[in-house]
C-alpha positions in Angstrom: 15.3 16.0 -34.4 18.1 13.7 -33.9 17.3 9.5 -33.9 17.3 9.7 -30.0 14.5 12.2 -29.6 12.5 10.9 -32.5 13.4 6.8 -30.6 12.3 8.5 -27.4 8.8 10.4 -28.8 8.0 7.0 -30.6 8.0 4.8 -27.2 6.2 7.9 -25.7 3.4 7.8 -28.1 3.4 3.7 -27.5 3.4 4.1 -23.5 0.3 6.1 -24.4 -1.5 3.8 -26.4 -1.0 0.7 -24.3 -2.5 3.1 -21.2 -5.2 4.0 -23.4 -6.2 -0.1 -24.4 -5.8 -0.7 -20.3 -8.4 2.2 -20.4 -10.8 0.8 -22.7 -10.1 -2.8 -21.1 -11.3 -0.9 -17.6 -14.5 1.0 -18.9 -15.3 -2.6 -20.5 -14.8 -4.3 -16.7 -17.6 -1.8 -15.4 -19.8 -2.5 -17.9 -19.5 -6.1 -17.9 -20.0 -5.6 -14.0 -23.7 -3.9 -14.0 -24.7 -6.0 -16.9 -24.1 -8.7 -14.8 -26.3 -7.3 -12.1 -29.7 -6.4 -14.0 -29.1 -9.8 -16.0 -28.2 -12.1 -12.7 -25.7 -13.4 -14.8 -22.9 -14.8 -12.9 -20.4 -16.6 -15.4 -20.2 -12.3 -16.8 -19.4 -11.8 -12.8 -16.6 -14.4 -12.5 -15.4 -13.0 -16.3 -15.2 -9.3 -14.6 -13.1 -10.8 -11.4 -10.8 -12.9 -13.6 -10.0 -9.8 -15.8 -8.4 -8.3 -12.9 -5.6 -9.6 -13.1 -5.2 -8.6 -16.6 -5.8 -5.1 -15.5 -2.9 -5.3 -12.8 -0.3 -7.1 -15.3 -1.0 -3.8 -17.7 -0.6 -1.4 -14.5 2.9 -3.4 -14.0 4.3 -3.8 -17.5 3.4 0.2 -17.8 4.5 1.1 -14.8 8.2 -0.8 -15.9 8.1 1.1 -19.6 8.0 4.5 -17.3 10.8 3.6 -15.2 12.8 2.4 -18.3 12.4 5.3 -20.2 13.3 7.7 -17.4 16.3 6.0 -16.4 17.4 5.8 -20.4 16.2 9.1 -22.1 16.4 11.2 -19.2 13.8 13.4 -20.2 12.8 16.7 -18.6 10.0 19.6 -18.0 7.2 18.1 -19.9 7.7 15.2 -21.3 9.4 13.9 -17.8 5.9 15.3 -16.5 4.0 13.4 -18.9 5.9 10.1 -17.7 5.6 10.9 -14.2 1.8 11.2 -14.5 1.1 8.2 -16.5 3.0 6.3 -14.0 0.2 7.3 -11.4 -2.3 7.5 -14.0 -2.3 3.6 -14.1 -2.5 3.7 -10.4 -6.1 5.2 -10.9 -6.9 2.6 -13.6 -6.2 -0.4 -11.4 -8.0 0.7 -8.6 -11.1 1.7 -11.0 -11.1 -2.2 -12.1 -10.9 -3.3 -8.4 -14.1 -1.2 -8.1 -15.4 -3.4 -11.3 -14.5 -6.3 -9.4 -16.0 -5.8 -6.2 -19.2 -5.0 -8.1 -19.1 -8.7 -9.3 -18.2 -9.9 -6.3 -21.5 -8.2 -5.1 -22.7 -9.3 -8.3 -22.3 -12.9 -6.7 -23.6 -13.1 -3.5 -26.9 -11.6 -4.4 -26.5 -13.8 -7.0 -30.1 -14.8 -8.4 -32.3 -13.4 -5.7 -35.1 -11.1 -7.9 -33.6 -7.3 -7.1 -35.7 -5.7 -3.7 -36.5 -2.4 -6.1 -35.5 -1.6 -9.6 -32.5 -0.5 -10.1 -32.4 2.1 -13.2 -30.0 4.6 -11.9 -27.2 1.9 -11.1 -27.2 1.9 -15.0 -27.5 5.4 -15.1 -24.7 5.8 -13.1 -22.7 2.9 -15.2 -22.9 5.2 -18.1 -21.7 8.1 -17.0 -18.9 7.0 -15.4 -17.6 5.0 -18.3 -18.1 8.2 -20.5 -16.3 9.8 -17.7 -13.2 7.4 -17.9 -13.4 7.5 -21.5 -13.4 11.3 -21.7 -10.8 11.7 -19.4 -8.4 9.3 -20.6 -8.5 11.6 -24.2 -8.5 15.4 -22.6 -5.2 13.7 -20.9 -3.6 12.5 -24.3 -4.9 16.0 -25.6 -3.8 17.9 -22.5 -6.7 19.7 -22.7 -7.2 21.2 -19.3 -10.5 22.7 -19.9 -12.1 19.5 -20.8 -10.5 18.1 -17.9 -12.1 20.3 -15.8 -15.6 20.1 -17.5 -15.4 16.6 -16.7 -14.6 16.3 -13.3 -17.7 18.9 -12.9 -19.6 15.4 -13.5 -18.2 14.0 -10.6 -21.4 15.8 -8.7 -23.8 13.9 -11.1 -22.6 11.1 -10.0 -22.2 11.5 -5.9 -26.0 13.0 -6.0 -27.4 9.8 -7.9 -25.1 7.9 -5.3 -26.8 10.3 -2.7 -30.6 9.0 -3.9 -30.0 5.5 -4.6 -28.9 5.1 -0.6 -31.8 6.5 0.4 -34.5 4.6 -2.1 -32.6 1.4 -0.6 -32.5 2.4 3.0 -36.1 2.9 3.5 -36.6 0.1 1.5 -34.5 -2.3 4.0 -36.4 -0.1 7.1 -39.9 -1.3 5.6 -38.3 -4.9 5.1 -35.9 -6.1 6.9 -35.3 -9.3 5.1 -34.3 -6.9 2.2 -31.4 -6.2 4.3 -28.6 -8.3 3.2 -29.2 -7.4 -0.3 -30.0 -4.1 0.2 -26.4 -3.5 1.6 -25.2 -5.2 -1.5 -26.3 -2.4 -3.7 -25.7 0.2 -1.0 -22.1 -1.2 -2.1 -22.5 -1.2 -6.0 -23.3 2.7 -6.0 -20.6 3.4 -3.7 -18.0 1.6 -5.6 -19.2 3.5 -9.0 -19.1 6.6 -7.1 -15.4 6.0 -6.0 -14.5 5.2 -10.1 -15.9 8.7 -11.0 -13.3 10.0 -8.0 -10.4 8.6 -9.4 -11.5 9.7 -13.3 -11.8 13.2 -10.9 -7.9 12.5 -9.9 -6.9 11.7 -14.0 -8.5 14.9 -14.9 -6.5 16.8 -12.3 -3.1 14.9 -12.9 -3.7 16.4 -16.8 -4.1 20.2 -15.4 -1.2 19.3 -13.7 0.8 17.6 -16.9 0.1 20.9 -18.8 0.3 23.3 -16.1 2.8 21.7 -13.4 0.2 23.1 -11.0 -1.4 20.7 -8.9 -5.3 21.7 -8.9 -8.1 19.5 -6.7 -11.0 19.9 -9.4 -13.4 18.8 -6.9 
């Protein structure tokens, strides 16, 4: 391997490591995010919001390392695909920690108002979509396709909690109306976890598509 290919594979493998921190920054922001609903604590909520913009500076910077090393490397088949996909892999990233940050924001107004009904499977749901994220993020640097696919299976998990946690808090807010503006609140919370596990969905299906150069909906 000549000093170009082995400059080229070293500023691949860094293009993946600073995705992978932007990753573990994101699965920290939803966290963060439900922690600061159960615990009403809203400094943790204005942290979350504020960290958005360090999530959109590492979707930028990342975005500019693709575009730099395509215009000077060149590279083809895979390893352009690989490129390509990390591009719009960060795409997914920054909109998962917009999803963080309108759970603060709905973190806010509720802000110290005792919940209208207890809330475990917002938690639930918390976990498994980080573990999602996280999972997917590594079957992509593996380009393991059939992990990929095993995890965007757990995309249903996710949409049937979604699924039972609107209907716990609509006939809450039908018995009560004055539970109504919070109750829309969390109607909010779930759905913006339930879009994250989406787009972990769309990274699993832009890695069957990295090792396959197939596109696949895995949904």
């Amino acid at each position: 391997m000549n000093d170009s290919r082995k400059s080229f594979h070293t500023e691949l493998k860094s293009l993946e490591k600073e995705m992978l921190k932007m990753g573990s920054f994101v699965g920290e922001s939803i966290s963060q995010s439900i922690e600061a609903l159960i615990n009403k604590d809203l400094k943790l909520a204005d942290e979350v919001i504020k960290n958005d913009d360090i999530i959109d500076n590492y979707e930028l910077n990342i975005e500019e390392k693709c575009t730099r090393l395509i215009a000077l490397q060149q590279p083809v088949a895979i390893d352009l695909r690989k490129i390509i996909v990390i591009s719009k892999l960060v795409t997914d990233l920054e909109r998962i920690g917009d999803n963080a940050s309108n759970i603060a924001y709905k973190v806010k107004e509720i802000g110290a108002q005792p919940l209208i009904k207890e809330m475990q499977d917002l938690p639930k749901m918390r976990d498994i979509v980080v573990k999602m994220l996280r999972d997917s993020l590594e079957a992509f640097v593996n380009m393991d396709i059939v992990k990929a696919k095993e995890i965007a299976a757990r995309d249903e998990e996710i949409d049937n909690l979604d699924e039972q946690i609107n209907f716990e808090l609509l006939e809450v807010m039908k018995k009560n109306r004055e539970t109504i503006k919070q109750g829309t609140s969390l109607l909010f919370i779930s759905r913006f976890l339930e879009r994250i596990g989406d787009h972990s969905t769309n990274i699993c299906e832009r890695t069957v598509y990295m090792k396959t150069g197939k596109w696949t909906e895995l949904e």
